[in-house]
PLY file of the C-alpha trace (Angstrom):
ply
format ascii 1.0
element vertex 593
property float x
property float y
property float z
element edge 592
property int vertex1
property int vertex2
end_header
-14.32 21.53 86.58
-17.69 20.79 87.85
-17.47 17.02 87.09
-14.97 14.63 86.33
-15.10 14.32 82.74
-13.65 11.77 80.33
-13.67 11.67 76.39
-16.43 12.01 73.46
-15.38 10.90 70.04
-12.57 10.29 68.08
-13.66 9.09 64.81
-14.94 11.20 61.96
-14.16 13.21 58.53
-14.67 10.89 55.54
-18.48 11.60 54.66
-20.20 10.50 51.25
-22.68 8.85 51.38
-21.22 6.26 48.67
-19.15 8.91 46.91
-16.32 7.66 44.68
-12.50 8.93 45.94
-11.55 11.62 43.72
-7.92 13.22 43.89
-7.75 16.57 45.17
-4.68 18.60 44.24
-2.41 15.94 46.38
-4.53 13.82 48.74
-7.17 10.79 48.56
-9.89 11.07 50.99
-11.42 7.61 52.23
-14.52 9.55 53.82
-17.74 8.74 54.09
-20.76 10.18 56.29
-24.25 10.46 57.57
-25.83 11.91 60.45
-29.23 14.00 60.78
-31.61 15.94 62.71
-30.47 17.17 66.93
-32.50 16.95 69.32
-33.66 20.05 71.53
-30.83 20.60 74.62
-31.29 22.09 77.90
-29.22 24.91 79.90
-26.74 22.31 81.06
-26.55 20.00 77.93
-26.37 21.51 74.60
-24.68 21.87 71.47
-24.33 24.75 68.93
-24.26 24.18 65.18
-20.64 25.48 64.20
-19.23 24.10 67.11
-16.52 21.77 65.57
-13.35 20.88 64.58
-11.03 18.33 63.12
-8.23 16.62 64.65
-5.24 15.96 62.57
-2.63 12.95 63.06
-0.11 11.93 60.53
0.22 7.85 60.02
2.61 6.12 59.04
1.96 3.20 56.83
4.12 0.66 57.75
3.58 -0.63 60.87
0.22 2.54 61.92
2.70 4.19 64.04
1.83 7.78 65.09
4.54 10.34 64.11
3.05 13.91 64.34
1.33 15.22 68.06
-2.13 15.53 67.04
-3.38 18.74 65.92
-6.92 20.35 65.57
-8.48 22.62 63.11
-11.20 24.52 63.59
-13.36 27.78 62.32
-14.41 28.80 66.07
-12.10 30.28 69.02
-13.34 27.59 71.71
-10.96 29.52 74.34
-13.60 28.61 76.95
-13.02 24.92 77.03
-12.91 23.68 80.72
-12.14 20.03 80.02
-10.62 18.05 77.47
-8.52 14.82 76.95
-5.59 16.36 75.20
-3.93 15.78 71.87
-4.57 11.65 71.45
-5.50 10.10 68.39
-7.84 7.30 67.44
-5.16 5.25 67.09
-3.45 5.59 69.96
-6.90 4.93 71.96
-7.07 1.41 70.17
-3.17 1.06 71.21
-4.23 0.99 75.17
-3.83 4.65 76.11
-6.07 5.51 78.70
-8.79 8.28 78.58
-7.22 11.07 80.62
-8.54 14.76 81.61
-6.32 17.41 80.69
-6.36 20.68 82.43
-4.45 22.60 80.73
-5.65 25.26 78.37
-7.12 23.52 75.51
-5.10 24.20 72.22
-6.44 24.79 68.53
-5.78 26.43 65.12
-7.77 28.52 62.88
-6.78 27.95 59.68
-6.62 30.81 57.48
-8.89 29.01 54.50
-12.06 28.43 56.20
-13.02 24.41 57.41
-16.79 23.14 55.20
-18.98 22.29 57.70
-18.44 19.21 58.96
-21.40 18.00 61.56
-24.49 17.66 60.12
-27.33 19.05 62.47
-31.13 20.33 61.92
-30.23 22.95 60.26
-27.81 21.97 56.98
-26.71 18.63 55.76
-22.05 18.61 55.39
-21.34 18.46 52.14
-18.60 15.84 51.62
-16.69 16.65 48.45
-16.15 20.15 50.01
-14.90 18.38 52.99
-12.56 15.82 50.82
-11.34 18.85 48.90
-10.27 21.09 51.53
-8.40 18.37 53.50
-6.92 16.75 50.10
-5.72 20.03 48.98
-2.36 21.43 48.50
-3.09 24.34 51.02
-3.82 22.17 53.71
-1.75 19.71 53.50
1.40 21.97 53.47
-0.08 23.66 56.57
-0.63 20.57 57.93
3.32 19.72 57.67
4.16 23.60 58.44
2.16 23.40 61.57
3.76 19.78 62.83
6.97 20.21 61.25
7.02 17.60 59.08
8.38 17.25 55.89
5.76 18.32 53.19
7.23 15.56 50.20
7.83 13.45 53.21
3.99 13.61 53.87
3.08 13.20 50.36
5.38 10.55 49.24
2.94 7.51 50.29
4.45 6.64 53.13
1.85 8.14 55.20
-1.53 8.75 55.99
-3.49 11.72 57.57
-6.40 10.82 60.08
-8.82 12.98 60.05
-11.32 12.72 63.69
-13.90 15.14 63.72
-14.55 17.01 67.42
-17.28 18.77 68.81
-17.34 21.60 71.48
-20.32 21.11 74.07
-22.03 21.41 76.92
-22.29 18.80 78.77
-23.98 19.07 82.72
-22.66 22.70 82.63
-19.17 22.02 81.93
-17.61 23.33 78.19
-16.02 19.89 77.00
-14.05 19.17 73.53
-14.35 15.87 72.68
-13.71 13.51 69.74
-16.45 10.70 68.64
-14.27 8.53 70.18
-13.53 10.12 73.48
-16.99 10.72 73.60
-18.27 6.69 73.40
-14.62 6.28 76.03
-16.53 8.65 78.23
-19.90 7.31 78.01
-18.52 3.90 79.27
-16.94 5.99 81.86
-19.91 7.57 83.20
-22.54 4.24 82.84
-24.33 6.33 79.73
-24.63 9.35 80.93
-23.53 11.36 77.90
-26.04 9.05 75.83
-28.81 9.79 78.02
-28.40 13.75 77.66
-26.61 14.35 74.28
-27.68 10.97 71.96
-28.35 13.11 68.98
-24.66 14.83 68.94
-22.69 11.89 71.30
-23.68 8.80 69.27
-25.28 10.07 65.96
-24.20 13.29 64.46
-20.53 13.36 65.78
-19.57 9.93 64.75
-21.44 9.73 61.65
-20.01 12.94 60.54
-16.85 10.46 59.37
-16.43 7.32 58.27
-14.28 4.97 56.03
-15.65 4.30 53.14
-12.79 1.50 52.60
-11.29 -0.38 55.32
-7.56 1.20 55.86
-5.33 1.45 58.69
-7.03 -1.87 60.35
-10.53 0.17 61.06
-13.11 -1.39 58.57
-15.79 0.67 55.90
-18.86 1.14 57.66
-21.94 -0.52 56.35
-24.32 0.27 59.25
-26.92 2.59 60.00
-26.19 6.11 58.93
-29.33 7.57 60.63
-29.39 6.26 63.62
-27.63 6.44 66.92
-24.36 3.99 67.15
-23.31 2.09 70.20
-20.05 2.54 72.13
-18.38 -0.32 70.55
-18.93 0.73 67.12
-17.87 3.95 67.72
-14.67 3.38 68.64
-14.18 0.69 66.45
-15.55 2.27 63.17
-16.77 5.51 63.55
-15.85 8.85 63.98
-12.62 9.20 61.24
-11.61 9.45 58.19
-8.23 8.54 55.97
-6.22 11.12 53.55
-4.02 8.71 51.78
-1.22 9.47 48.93
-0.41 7.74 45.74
3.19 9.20 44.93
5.07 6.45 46.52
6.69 3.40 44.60
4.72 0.88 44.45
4.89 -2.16 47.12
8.14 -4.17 45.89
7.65 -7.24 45.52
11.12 -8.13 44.41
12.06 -9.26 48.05
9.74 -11.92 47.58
9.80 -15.21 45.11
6.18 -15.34 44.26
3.52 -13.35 44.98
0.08 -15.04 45.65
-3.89 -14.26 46.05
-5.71 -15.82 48.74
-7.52 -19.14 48.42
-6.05 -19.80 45.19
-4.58 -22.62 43.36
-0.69 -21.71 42.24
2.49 -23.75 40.99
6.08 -23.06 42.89
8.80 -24.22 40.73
12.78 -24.78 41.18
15.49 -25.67 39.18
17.52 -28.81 39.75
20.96 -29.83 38.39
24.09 -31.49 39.73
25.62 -34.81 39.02
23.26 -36.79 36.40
20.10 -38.17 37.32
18.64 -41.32 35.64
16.80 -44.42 36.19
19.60 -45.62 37.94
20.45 -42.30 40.09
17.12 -40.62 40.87
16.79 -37.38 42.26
13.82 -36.57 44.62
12.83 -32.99 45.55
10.64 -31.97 48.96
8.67 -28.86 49.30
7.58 -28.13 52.93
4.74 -25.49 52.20
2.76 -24.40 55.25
3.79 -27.96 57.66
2.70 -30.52 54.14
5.42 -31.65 52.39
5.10 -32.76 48.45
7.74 -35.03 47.28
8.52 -35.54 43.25
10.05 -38.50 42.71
11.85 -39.43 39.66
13.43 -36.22 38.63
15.89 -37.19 35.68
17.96 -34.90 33.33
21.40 -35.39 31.35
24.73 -34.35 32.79
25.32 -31.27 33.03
21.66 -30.10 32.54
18.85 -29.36 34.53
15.27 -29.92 35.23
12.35 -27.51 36.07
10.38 -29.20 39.33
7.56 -28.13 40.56
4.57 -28.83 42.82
0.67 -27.39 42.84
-0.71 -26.61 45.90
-3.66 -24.24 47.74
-2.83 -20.81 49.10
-4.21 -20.36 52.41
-7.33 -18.04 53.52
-5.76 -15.69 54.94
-3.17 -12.94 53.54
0.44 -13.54 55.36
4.46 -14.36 54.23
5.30 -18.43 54.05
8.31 -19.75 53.62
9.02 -22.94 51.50
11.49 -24.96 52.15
12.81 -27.06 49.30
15.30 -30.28 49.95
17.24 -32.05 47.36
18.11 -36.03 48.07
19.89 -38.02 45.31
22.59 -36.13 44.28
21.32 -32.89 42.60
20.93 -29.27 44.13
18.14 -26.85 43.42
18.63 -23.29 42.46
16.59 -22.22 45.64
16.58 -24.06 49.23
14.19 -22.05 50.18
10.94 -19.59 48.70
9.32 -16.84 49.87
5.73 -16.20 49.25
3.82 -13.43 49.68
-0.18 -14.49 50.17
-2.27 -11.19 49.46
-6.24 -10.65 49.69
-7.33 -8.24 46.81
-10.92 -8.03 48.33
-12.19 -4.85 50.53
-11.86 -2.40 47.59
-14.77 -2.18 46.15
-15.20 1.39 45.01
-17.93 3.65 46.78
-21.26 4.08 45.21
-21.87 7.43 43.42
-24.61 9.39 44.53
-26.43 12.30 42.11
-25.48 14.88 43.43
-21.41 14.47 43.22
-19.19 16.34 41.14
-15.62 16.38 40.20
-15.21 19.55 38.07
-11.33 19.07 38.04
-11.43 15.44 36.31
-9.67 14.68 33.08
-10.08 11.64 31.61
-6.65 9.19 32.47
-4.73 6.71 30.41
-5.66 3.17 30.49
-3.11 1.40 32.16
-1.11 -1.88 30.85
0.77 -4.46 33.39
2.60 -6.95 32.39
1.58 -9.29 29.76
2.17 -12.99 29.72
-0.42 -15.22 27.32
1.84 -18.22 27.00
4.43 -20.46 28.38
6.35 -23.46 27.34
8.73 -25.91 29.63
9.93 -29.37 29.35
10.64 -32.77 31.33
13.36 -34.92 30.21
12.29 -38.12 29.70
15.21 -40.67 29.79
15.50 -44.23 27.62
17.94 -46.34 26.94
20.13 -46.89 24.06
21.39 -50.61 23.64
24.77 -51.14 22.42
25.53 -54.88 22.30
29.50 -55.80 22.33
30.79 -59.54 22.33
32.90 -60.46 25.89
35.17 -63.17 24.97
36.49 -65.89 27.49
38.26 -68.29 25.78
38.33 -71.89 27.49
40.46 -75.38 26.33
37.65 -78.17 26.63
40.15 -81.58 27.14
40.02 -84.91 25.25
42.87 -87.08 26.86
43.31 -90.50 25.73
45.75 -93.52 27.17
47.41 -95.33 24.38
48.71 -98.88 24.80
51.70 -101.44 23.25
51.82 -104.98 23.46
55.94 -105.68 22.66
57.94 -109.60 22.74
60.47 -110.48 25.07
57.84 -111.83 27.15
57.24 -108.90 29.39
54.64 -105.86 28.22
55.87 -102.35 27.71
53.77 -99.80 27.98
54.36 -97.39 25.12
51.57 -95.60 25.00
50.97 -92.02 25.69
48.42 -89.47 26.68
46.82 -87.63 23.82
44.86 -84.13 24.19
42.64 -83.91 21.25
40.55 -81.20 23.21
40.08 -77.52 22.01
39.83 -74.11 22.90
36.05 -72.89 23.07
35.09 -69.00 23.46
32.23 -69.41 25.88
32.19 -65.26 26.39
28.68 -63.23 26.14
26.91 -60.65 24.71
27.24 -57.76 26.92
24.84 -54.10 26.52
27.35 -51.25 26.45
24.15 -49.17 25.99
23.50 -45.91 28.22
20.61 -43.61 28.91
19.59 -41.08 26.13
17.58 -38.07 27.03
14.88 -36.74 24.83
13.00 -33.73 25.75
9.49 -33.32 25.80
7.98 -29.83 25.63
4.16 -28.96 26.67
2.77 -25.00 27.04
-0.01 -23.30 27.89
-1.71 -20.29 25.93
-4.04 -18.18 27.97
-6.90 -16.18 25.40
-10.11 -13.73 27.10
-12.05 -11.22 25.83
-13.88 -8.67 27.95
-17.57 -6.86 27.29
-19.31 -4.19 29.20
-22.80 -2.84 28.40
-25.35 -1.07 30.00
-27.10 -2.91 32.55
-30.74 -3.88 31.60
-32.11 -1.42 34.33
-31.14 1.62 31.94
-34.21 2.98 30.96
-32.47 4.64 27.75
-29.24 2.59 26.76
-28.96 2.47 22.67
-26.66 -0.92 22.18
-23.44 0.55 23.81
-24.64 4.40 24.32
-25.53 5.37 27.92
-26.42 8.03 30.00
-23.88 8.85 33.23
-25.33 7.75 36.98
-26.45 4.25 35.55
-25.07 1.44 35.84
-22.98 -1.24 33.37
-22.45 -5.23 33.40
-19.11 -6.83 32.29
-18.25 -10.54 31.21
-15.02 -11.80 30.74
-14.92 -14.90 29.53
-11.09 -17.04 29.27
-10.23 -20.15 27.61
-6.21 -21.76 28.94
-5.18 -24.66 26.27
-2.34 -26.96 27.64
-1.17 -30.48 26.78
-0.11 -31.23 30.71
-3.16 -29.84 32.80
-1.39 -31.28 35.36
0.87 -28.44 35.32
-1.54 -25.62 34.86
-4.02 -23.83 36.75
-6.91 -22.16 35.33
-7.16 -18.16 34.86
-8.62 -17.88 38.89
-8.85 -13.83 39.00
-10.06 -10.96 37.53
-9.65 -7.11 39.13
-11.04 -4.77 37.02
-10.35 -0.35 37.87
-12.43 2.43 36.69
-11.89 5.72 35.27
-13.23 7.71 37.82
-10.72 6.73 40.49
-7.84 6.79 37.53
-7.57 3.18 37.48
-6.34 3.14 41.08
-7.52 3.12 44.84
-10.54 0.75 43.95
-11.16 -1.71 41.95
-13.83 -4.33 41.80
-12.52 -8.42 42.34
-14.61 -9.94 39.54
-17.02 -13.55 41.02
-15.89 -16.72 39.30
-19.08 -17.39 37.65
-17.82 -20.75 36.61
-14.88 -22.55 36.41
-12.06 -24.80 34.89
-9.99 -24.07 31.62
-12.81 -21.98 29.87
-14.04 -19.64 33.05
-15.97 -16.68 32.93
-16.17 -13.61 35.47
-18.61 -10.64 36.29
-18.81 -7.98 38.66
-20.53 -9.36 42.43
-24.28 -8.28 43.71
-23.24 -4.57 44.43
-24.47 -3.88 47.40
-25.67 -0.45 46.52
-28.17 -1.41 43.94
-32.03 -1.86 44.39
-32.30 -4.92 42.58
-28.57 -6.71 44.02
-27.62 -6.52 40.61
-24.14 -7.43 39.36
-23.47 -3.50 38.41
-21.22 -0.97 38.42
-22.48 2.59 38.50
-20.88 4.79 36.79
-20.45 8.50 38.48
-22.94 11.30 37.28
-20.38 13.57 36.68
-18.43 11.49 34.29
-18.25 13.27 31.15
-19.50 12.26 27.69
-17.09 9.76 25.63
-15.60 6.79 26.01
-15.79 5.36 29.45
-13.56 2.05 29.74
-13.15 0.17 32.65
-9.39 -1.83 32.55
-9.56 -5.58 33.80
-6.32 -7.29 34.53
-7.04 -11.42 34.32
-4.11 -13.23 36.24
-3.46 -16.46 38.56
-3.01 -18.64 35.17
-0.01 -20.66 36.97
2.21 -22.66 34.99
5.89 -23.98 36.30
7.26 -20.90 34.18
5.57 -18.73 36.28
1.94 -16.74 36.09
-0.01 -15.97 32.53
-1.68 -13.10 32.61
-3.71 -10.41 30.31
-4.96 -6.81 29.85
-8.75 -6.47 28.45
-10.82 -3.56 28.22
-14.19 -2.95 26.36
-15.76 1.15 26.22
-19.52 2.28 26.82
-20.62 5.63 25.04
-21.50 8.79 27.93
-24.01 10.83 26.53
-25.55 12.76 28.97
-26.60 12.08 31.98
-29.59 10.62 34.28
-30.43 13.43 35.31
-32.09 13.91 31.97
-34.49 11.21 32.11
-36.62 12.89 34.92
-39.70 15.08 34.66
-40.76 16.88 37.01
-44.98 18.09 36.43
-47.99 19.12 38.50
-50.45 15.72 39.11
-53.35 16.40 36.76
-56.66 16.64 38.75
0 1
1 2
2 3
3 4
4 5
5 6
6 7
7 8
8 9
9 10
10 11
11 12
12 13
13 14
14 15
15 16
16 17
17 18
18 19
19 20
20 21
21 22
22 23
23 24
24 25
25 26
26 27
27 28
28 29
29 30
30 31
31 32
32 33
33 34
34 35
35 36
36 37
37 38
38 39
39 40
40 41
41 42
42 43
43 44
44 45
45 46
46 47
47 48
48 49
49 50
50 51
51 52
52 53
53 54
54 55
55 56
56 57
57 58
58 59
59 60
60 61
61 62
62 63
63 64
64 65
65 66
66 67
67 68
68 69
69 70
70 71
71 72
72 73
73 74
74 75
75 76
76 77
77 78
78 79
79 80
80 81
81 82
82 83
83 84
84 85
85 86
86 87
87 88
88 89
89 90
90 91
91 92
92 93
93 94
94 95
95 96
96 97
97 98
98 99
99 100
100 101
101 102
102 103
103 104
104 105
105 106
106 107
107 108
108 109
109 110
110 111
111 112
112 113
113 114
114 115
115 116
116 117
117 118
118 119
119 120
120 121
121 122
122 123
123 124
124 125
125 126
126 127
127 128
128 129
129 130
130 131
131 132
132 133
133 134
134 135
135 136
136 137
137 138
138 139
139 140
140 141
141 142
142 143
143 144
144 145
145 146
146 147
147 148
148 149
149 150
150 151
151 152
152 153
153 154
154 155
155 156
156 157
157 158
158 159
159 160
160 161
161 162
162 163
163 164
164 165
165 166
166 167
167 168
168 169
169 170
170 171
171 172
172 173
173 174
174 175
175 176
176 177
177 178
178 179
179 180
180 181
181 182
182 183
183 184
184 185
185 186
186 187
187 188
188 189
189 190
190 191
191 192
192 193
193 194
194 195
195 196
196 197
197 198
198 199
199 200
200 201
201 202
202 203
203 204
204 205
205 206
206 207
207 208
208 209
209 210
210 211
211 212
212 213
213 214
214 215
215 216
216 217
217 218
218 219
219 220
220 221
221 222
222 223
223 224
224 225
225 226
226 227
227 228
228 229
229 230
230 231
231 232
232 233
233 234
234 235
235 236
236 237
237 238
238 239
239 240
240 241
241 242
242 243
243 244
244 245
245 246
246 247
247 248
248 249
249 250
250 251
251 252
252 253
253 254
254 255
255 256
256 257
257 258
258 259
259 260
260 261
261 262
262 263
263 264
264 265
265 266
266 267
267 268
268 269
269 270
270 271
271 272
272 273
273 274
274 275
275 276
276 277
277 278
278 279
279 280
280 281
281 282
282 283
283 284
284 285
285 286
286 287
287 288
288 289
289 290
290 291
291 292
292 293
293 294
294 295
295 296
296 297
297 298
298 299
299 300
300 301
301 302
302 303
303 304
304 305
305 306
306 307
307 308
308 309
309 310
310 311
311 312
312 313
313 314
314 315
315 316
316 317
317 318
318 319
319 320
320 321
321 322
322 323
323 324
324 325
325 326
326 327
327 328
328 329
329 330
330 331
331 332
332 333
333 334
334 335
335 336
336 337
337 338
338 339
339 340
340 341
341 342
342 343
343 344
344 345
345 346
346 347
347 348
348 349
349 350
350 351
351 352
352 353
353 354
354 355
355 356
356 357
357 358
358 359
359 360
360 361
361 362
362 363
363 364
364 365
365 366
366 367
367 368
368 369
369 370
370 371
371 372
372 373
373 374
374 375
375 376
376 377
377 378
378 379
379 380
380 381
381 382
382 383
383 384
384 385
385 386
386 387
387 388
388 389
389 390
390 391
391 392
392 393
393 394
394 395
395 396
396 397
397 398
398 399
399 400
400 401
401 402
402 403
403 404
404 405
405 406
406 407
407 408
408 409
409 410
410 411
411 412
412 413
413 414
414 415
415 416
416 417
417 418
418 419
419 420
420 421
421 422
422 423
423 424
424 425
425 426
426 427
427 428
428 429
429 430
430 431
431 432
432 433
433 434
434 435
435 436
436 437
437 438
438 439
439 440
440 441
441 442
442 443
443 444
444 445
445 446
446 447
447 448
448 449
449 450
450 451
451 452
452 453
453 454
454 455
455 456
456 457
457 458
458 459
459 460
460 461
461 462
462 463
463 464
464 465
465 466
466 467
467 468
468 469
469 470
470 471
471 472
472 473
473 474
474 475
475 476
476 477
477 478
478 479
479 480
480 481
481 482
482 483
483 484
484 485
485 486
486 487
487 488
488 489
489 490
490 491
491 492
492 493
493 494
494 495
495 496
496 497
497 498
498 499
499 500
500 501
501 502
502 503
503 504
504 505
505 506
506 507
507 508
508 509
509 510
510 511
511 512
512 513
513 514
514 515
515 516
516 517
517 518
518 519
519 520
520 521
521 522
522 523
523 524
524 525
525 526
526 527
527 528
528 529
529 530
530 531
531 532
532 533
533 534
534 535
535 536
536 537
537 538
538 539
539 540
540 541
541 542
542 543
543 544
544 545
545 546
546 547
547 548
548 549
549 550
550 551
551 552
552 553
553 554
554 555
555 556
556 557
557 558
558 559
559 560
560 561
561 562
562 563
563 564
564 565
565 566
566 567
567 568
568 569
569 570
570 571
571 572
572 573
573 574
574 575
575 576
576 577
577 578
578 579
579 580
580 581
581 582
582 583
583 584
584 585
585 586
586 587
587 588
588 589
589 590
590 591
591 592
């Protein structure tokens, strides 16, 4: 080796360009790209067009783990590789390992289908839904597991992921290097910008531009810089340079483990069940939930004997997704059905679904079946309100009140003689009370809440040729849906706080847009945020230009309607017409003189 080399870059396969994920035989892609234009090289630095590969690691979900020895793919037979930084993975980078050369012979596979292009360069642009085809395919994924030896419905089951780094051959102050983006930016550091300095164009632009996440997965975030223009170090190896094959066959996440399962920054209601003993006026029961270090006390928690009573307590999830544990303590007499909850706190933002460009296709897309969750538009409970029955019964105590009078006799024989007597002409007097035998009756009073939306889409005002509800593909469409909750204890309800509404194009799954609040309380209404993507930050949703004529409906499910018998919740849909496509509404003609 002429000179002690380090790495190049790791990151790269998921190129768009704001292309929505479509499902390829078995796989997902999450790939973006960009990239442009090389610069010219010298007889010491310089890079072929062709020159590339991809290196392949299998993910697992769970905990990012990596459980396959990378792998690379390529076209060429780069047999005269000097220096290299073996088989590591983006991942494992991140994880601490150290950028290390390896002298060994540098190892690769030729595929017998041959790889798209995959680094853009002066002379031809990738194309990414050839790239996101051939990786998501069934060919190449059961290579993939034939080649690493690991289970094919294994791979496929949703368990795992497949990163995808793209790699470029080059030569670099006369020495033949392989190098992902992310070795590449390790090296750079290495070497003071030295690679920068010779190879910008490939190093830091074309390389890790040539993949990126178009949705942030496996903790590296979508990109949302420059796609043109050369990247730094640190957001190379933090963003650039990879891209995410991700499966949909597994079960979904069970949820059953937990008690409750929350959004984010969200008002909810957390409910138990207490019983035990009897609890009145005269034997309260109190109940304590401890919920993130604040403890909420109900007082005054009645119910018959041998009933029960629904308790409950509304509180603010936190910021931040993460597993709490609520503790619940019983004083009085009564036990609740739980001692303890489990919550699970998710974010459902950081999905928002790519932006279509005009020239994607999906030839192999049929049209899906709108999906239905579970349905819950009202709920009723109760609190038992005691009050006390009188029952008035007479407590005798019977008590003689004495009279006693002294009688005297005056007699002869000169001497008195006292015959007289004492006389009791007292009586006996009841001087008992009135004494309430009552006790506590129970009545029961019942309250609900009904939860009622409605859902419209249209054509956004920007379409230059919408007809009411009839709309060309490529443009874009608004959506409203407006809620109304009724309840006679608002106390005890929240109002309908989300809306997630999934598209067609990615078969109701993978993305999905989280709807703004527009405005609040009991009658709310919702609509899609600024998209990023459009010219005029409208509230829009493109739809793809591919998308064939019909019926397109987006699905919306409205939840986070809390009650203390647990979450309303509703399906709503509304349809645009397709009929044809933008590409239509351009003319192309000479300028008249």
């Amino acid at each position: 080796m002429k000179r002690n080399l380090s790495s190049f870059f790791v990151l790269l396969l998921l190129l768009t360009v704001l292309v929505p994920l479509t499902a390829y035989a078995e796989g997902e892609g999450n790939i973006d790209h960009g990239g442009g234009g090389m610069g010219s090289g010298t007889d010491e630095n310089f890079w072929n067009t062709g020159d590339e590969g991809v290196r392949i690691t299998v993910i697992r979900v769970s905990d990012h783990a990596v459980v396959t020895t990378p792998i690379d793919f390529t076209n060429k037979h780069p047999d005269n590789i000097q220096a290299h930084f073996g088989k590591v993975s983006k991942i494992s980078y991140r994880a601490g390992t150290s950028l290390t050369p390896n002298g060994q012979q540098y190892s690769y596979i030729n595929p017998a289908q041959t790889i798209p292009r995959i680094i853009a360069s002066g002379s031809g642009n990738a194309n990414i839904e050839e790239i996101k085809s051939y990786f998501c395919s069934e060919y190449t994924l059961m290579r993939i597991a034939d080649i690493t030896g690991f289970n094919y419905d294994t791979l496929i089951n949703g368990n795992y992921k497949i990163l995808l780094e793209p790699m470029a051959y080059m030569t670099f102050q006369g020495v033949r290097i392989a190098v992902t983006a992310t070795e590449a930016a390790l090296y750079d550091q290495q070497i003071s910008g030295g690679l920068r300095s010779k190879m910008v164009s490939l190093s830091h632009k074309n390389l890790p531009l040539a993949m990126f996440l178009e949705t942030a997965d496996l903790g590296y975030p979508a990109w949302s810089g420059s796609r043109t223009n050369p990247a730094s170090n640190a957001d190379i190896t933090s963003s650039l340079g990879l891209g995410i094959i991700r499966f949909s066959e597994a079960e979904p996440p069970q949820v059953d483990s937990y008690d409750y399962t929350y959004r984010v920054n969200t008002q909810v209601i957390t409910s138990v069940t207490v019983s035990g003993g009897q609890s009145d006026p005269d034997n309260p029961v109190s109940v304590r939930f401890t919920v993130g270090g604040t403890t909420y006390t109900v007082n005054n928690v009645y119910y018959p004997s041998g009933d029960s009573q629904l308790v409950w307590v509304r509180w603010t999830t936190p910021a931040t997704p993460q597993t709490m544990t609520i503790n619940v303590n019983v004083t009085g007499g009564g036990r609740a059905s739980q001692s303890t909850i489990t919550a699970n706190i998710v974010n459902l933002s950081g999905n928002d679904p790519p932006n279509p460009v005009a020239d994607d296709r999906n030839d192999r897309y049929t049209r899906p079946s709108v999906p239905s969750n579970t349905e819950k538009t009202s709920a009723s409970w109760g609190v038992w309100r005691p009050w006390w029955r009188s029952y008035w019964v007479w407590h005798s105590d019977w008590q003689w009140h004495s009279n006693w009078v002294w009688h005297r006799t005056d007699t002869a024989g000169g001497y008195w003689v006292d015959e007289g007597r004492w006389v009791d002409e007292g009586r006996w007097v009841d001087e008992g009370e009135w004494v309430d035998e009552g006790w506590w009756n129970f009545d029961y009073d019942t309250y609900r809440a009904d939860l009622s939306a409605s859902m419209s889409i249209k054509p956004d005002d920007k379409v230059p040729t919408a007809a009411g509800k009839i709309m060309k593909s490529g443009y874009g469409i608004n959506q409203t849906v407006t809620t109304n909750v009724s309840t006679n204890q608002s106390s005890a309800v929240t109002a309908a706080q989300t809306a997630v509404t999934y598209f067609p194009e990615f078969r109701y799954q993978s993305y999905w847009r989280l709807l703004d609040r527009i405005y609040g309380g009991y009658s709310s209404q919702f609509e899609f945020a600024n998209n990023r993507y459009s010219t005029y930050n409208r509230r829009t949703h493109f739809t793809p230009i591919w998308m064939a004529d019909g019926s397109y409906t987006p699905y919306t499910w409205l939840i986070d309607c809390w009650t203390p018998q647990g979450m309303l919740s509703m399906n709503l849909t509304d349809s645009v017409i397709i009929s044809g496509n933008l590409w239509s509404d351009w003319h192309v003609a000479p300028v008249k003189p």
